[in-house]
C-alpha positions in Angstrom: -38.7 -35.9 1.2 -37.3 -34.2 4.3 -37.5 -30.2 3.8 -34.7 -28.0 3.0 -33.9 -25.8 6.6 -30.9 -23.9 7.6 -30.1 -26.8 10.1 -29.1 -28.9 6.7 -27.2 -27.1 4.7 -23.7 -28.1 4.3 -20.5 -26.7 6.4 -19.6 -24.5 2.8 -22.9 -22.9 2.5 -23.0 -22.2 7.3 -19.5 -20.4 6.2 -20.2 -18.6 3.4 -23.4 -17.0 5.5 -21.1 -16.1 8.2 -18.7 -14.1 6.6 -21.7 -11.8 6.1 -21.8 -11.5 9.6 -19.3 -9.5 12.7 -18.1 -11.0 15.8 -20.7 -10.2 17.6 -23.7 -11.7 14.8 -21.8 -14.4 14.4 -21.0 -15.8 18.2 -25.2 -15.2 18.7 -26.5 -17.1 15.6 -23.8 -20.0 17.3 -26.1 -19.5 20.5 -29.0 -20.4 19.0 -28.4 -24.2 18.7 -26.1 -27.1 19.2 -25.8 -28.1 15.5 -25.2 -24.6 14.2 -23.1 -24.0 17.2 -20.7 -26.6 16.0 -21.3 -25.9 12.3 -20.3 -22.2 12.4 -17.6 -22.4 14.7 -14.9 -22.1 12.5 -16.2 -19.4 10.7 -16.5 -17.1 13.7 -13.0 -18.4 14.8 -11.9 -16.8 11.7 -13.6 -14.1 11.9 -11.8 -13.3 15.2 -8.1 -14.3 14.4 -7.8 -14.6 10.1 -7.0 -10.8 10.1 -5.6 -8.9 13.3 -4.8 -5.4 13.8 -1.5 -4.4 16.1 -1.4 -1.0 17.6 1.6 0.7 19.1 0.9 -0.2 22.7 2.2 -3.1 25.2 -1.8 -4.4 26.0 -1.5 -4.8 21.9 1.5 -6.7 21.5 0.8 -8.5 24.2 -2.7 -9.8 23.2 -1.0 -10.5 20.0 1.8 -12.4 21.1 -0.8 -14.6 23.4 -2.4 -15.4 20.2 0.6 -17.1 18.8 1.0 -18.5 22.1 -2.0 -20.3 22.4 -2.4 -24.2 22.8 -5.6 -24.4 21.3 -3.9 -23.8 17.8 -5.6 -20.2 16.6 -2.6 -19.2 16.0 -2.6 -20.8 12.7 -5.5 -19.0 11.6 -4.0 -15.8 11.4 -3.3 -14.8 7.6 -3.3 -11.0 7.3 -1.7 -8.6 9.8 -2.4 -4.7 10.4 0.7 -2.8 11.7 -1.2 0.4 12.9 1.5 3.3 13.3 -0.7 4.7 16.2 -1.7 4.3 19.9 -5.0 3.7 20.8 -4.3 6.4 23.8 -4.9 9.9 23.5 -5.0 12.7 26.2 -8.0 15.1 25.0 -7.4 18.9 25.6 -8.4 20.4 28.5 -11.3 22.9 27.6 -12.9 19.7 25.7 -12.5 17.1 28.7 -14.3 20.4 30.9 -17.0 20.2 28.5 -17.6 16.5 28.7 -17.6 16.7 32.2 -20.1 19.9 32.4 -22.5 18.1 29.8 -24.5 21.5 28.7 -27.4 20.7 27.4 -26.6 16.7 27.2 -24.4 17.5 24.4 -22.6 14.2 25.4 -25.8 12.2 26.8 -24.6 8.7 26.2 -20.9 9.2 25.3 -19.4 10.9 28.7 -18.9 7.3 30.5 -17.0 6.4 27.6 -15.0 9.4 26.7 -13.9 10.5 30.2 -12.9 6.7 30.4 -11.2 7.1 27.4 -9.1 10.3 28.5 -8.4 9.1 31.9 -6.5 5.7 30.6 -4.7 7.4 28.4 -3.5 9.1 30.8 -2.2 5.8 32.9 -0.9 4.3 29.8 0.7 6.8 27.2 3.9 6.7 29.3 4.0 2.6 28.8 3.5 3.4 25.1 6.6 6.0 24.7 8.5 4.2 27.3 8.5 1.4 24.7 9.1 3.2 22.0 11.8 5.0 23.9 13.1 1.5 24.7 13.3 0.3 20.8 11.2 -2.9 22.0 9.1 -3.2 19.0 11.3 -5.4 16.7 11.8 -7.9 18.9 8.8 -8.6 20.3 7.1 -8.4 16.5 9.7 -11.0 15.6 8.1 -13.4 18.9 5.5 -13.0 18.1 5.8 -13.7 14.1 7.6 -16.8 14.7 4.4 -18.3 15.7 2.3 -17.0 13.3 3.6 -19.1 10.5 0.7 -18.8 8.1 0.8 -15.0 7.7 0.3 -14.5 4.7 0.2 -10.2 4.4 1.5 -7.4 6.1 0.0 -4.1 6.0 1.5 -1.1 7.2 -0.9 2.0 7.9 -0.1 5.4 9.2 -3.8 7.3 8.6 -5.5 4.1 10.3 -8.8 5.5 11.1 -10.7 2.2 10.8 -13.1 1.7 13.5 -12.6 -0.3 17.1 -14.1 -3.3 17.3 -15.8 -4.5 20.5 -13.1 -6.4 21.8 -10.4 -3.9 20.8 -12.3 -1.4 23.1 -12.6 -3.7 25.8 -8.7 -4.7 25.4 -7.6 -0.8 25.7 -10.2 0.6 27.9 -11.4 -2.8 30.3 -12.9 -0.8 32.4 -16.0 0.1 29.9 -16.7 -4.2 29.9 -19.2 -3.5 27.0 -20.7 -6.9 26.8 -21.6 -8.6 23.5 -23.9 -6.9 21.0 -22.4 -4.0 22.1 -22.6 -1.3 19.1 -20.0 1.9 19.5 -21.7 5.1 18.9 -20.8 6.7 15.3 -19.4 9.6 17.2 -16.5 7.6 18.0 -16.6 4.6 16.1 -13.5 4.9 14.3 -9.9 5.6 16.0 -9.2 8.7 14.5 -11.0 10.5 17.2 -8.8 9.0 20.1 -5.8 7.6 18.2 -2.6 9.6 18.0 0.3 9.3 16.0 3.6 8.0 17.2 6.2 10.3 16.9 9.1 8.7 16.0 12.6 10.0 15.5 14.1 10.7 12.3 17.2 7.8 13.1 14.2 5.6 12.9 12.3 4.4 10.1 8.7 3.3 11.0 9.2 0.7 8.2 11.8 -1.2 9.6 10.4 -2.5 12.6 7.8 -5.2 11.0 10.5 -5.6 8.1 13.1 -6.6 9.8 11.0 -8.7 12.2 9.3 -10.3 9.3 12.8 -11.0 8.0 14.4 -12.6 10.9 11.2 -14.6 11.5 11.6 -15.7 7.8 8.2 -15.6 6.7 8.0 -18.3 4.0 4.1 -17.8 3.3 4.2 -14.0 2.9 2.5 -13.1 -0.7 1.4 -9.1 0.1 3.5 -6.2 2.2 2.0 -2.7 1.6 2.2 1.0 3.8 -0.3 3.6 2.5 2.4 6.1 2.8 2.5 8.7 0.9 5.1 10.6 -1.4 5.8 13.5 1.3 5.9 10.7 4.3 10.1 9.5 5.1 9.7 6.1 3.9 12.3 2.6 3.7 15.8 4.3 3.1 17.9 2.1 -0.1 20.6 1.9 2.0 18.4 -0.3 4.2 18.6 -3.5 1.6 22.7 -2.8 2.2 22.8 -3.0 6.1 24.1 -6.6 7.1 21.0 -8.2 9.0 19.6 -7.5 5.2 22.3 -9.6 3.2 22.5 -12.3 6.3 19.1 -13.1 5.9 18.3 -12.8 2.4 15.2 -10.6 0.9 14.2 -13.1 -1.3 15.2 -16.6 0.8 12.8 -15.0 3.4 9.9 -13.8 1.3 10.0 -16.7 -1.2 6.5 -16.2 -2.4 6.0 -12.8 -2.3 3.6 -11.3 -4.9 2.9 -7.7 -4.0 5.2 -5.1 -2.6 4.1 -1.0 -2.0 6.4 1.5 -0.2 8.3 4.6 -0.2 11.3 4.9 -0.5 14.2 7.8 -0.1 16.9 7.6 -2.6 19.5 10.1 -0.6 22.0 11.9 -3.2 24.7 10.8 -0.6 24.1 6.7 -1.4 26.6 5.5 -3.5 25.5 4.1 -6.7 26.2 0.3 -5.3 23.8 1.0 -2.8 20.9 1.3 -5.8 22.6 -2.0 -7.2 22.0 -3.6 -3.8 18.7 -2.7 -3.5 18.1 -3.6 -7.3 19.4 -6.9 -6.6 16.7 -7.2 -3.8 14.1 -6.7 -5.5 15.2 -9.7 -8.5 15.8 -11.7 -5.6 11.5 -11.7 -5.2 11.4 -13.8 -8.1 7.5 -14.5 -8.1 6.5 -11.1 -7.6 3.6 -9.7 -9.4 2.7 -6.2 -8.0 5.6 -3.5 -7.3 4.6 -0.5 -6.5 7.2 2.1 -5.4 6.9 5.8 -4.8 10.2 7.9 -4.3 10.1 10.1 -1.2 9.5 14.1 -2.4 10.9 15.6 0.5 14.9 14.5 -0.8 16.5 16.6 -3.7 18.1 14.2 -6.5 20.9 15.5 -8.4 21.3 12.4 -10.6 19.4 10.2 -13.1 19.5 6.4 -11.7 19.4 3.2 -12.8 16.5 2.8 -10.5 14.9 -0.3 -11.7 16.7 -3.7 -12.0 17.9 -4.9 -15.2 19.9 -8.4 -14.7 17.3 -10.7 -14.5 14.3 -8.2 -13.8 11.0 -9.9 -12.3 9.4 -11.9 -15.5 6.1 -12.3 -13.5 5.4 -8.9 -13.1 1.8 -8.0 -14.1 1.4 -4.7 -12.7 3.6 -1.5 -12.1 3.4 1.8 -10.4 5.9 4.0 -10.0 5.8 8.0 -8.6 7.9 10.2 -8.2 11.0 8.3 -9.3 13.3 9.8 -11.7 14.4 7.6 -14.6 16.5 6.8 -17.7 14.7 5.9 -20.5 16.8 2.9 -21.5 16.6 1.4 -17.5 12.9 1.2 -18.0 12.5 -0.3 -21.4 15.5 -2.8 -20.1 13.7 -3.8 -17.2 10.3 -3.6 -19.1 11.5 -6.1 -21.3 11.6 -8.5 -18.9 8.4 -8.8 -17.8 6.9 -7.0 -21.5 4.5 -10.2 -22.0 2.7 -9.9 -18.6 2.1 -6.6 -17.7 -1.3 -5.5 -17.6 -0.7 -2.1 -15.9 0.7 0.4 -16.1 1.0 4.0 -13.8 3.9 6.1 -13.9 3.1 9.5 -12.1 4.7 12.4 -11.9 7.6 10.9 -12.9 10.4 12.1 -15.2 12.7 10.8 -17.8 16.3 12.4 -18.5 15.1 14.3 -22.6 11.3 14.4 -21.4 9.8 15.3 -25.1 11.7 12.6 -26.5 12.2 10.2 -23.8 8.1 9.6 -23.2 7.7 9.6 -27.1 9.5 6.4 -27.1 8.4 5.0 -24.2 4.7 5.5 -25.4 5.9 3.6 -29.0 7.4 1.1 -26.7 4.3 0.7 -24.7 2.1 -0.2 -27.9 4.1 -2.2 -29.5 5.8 -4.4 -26.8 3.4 -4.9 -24.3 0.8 -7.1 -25.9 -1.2 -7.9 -23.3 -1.1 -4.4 -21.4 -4.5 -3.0 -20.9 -4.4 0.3 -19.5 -1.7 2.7 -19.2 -1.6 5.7 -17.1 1.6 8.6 -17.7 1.9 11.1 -16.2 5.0 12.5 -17.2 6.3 15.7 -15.6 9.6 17.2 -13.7 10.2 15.2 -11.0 9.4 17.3 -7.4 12.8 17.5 -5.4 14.7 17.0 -8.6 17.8 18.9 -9.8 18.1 16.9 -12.8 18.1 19.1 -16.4 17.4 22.0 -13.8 18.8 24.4 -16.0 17.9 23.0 -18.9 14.3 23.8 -20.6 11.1 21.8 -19.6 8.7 20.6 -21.4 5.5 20.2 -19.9 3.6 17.1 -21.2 0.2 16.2 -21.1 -1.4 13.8 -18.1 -2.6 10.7 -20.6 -4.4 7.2 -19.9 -4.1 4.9 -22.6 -6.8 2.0 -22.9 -6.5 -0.3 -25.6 -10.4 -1.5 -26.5 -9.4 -3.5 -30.1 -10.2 -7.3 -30.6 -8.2 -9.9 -29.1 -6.1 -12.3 -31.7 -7.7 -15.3 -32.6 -7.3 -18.0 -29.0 -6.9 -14.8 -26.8 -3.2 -14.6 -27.3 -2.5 -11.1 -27.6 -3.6 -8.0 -29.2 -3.4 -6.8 -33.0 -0.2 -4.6 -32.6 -1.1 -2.5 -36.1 -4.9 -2.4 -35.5 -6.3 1.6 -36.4 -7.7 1.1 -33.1 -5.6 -0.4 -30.5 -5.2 2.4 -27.8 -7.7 5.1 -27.3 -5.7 7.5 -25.4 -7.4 10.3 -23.1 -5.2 13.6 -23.0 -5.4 16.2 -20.0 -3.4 19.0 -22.0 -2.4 21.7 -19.9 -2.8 25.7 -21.0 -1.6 28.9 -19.8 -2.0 27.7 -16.1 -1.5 24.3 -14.5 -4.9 24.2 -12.9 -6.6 24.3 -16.8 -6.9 21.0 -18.1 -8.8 20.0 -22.3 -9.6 16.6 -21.9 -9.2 15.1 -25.4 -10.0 11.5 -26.8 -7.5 10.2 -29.6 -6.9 7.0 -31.1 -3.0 6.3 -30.5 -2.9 4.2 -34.1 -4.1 6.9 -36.1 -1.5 9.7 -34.3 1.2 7.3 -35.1 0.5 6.2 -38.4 3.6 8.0 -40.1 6.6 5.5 -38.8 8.8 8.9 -39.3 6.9 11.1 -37.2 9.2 12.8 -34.6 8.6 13.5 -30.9 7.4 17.0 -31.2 4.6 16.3 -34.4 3.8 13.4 -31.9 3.1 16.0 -29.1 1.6 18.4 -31.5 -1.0 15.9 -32.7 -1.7 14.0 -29.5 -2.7 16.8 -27.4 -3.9 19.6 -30.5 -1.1 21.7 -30.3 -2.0 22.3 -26.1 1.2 21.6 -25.0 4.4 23.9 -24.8 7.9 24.6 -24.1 8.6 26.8 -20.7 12.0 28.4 -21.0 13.8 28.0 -17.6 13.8 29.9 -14.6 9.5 29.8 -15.4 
């Protein structure tokens, strides 16, 4: 019998090995032989071009763009794209570039070559960056360059992108360092954050539309995942977007046709007509196979109205997982919309939102959430008044407590849903707030035994959940 070495294991088990490996491992374990050389060659070919990071600067676009350009076909490779809202280029103050240069004490022994180069660049090629930016260039060369890149199956948007340069990303921006395989960036600037600066971009222009709308007029038929790590304080995609005309030539969901997973901001202005919330409502039913809809509302903008936020014609059947933050809500537009979608969802997180009779409102949304949504597994409320919202402003608040409901009782017999009337069905852990915001009694209940009485009402629901720890603040407090 012939023994067992790496040269014969299969293609499957050469890939799986690689993955394990970067760039740099992987293209010198190719260099050690012929037969692995031809065995992991697709595996360090992915490892290259399967995920690619774009950064706000012409040597970026254009390295991408030769990508989907080239004849050897690795441009159908690439699957997941990172839309990195800054510019590898940064000019470093002056009283920190004079203390490079002086080296006291070979503070920088190692690093000067590198961050002088890094200074001096940017210097040569920050204008190119806001000259382009200046010039609005970005949408169409992204849609160029997503034409060819038909397999795309992600976007992700990122503004805080501090993930660290690779090799090649460093040579692309800064040739002149030609650090030669094997190459290993020194921790002290191994990530962007250190050199990468934000673009600035005006308030007439929303950092969000430039990969949507190229995505859109590249129609992107494989696309399953678009996601920003915005957060609530951050501008994001404006609902009057999903009204303007290049939206309803194209089509949301004729372009995205298998999209699974959608995460943004966005701003619901008071000024937008109530047709533009139906517009954008009927966008999102459009995504008929999505699964994953997180949406956060933008905090900065005052809302003087409760909305029909969340679609209710057809709603999205498939859905398995929702977040929502900062949104302010009727309670009848989610249960409609929940109803939908009741026998899929597995998650839940609502924070820091706010229905229109908050005591009341949540009360039933909680009976809802036990009842209805058999296979639901964990449930997180946060239920306050919604930041920037004028909305029952003169009216009293109450102030509810932070809960996570996790249901931990026996599956019915074949798996198919849960025992609805179990005594233990939800366990539900209350953060009750007293006498200041900042004190928080964590508390452990089971939600069967709270509810037991079908007549008790909102407030003895309150009183028992969270031990009498929760309270009414008159307004103007």
């Amino acid at each position: 019998m012939l023994e067992a070495t790496i040269y014969s294991l299969p293609p499957e088990i050469i890939h799986q090995l690689g993955s394990y490996l970067d760039q740099d491992d992987l293209l010198a374990f190719r260099m050690t032989c012929k037969e692995i050389n031809v065995k992991a060659r697709e595996v360090h070919l992915t490892s290259i071009f399967e995920c690619r990071r774009l950064l706000f600067a012409p040597a970026s676009f254009d390295n991408l763009r030769k990508v989907s350009q080239h004849p050897s076909g690795v441009n159908l490779k690439v699957k997941d794209i990172i839309i990195s809202c800054t510019t590898p280029y940064h000019e470093f103050p002056g009283d920190f570039v004079e203390g490079i240069r002086a080296n006291v004490n070979g503070k920088y022994d190692g690093l000067q070559t590198m961050l002088l180069e890094i200074h001096d660049n940017s210097l040569v090629h920050l204008p190119e960056v806001f000259k382009m930016q200046e010039d609005q260039q970005e949408t169409s060369l992204l849609t160029e360059i997503f034409r060819n890149l038909p397999n795309i199956r992600s976007i992700r948007i990122k503004r805080d992108d501090k993930s660290p340069f690779s090799r090649a990303e460093m040579n692309l921006y800064y040739p002149k360092l030609n650090m030669v395989p094997g190459t290993r960036l020194p921790e002290q600037v191994g990530g962007s954050g250190i050199y990468g600066g934000y673009l600035a971009y005006p308030e007439a222009v929303t950092f969000w539309n430039i990969p949507l709308n190229a995505a859109m007029s590249a129609r992107l038929k494989r696309l399953e995942t678009i996601t920003d790590d915005l957060d609530i304080t951050i501008e994001g995609l404006p609902l009057s977007w999903f009204a303007a005309e290049s939206v309803k030539l194209h089509g949301f969901g004729t372009c995205f046709p298998l999209l699974k997973t959608l995460k943004t901001v966005v701003n619901d202005n008071p000024g937008e007509a109530v047709a533009t919330n139906m517009i954008f409502c009927d966008c999102l039913e459009s995504l008929t196979r999505l699964e994953h809809l997180d949406l956060k509302r933008n905090s900065s903008v005052e809302i003087d109205r409760l909305t029909n936020f969340l679609p209710t014609k057809v709603g999205l059947p498939m859905l398995k997982r929702l977040l929502l933050e900062n949104v302010v809500l009727k309670w009848d537009n989610l249960r409609m919309f929940l109803d939908f979608c009741k026998t899929n969802i597995t998650y839940i997180r609502l924070l820091r939102c706010s229905l229109e009779h908050p005591a009341e409102d949540w009360f039933q949304a909680i009976k809802y959430i036990r009842k209805e949504l058999v296979n639901l597994q964990t449930a997180i409320l946060d239920p306050v008044f919604a930041a920037g919202s004028k909305v029952n402003a003169q009216s009293e608040k109450y102030v509810l407590p932070w809960m996570r409901l996790i249901r931990f009782s026996m599956p019915l017999y074949g798996g198919r849903g849960w025992h609805p009337d179990s005594e233990t069905d939800f366990k539900v852990i209350v953060r009750s707030k007293i006498e200041k915001w900042s004190t928080y009694y964590p508390l452990v209940k089971n939600l069967a035994s709270v509810l037991k009485s079908t007549n008790v009402t909102a407030e003895e629901f309150w009183s028992l959940l969270a031990e009498k720890r929760w309270r009414l603040i008159p307004s103007g407090q």
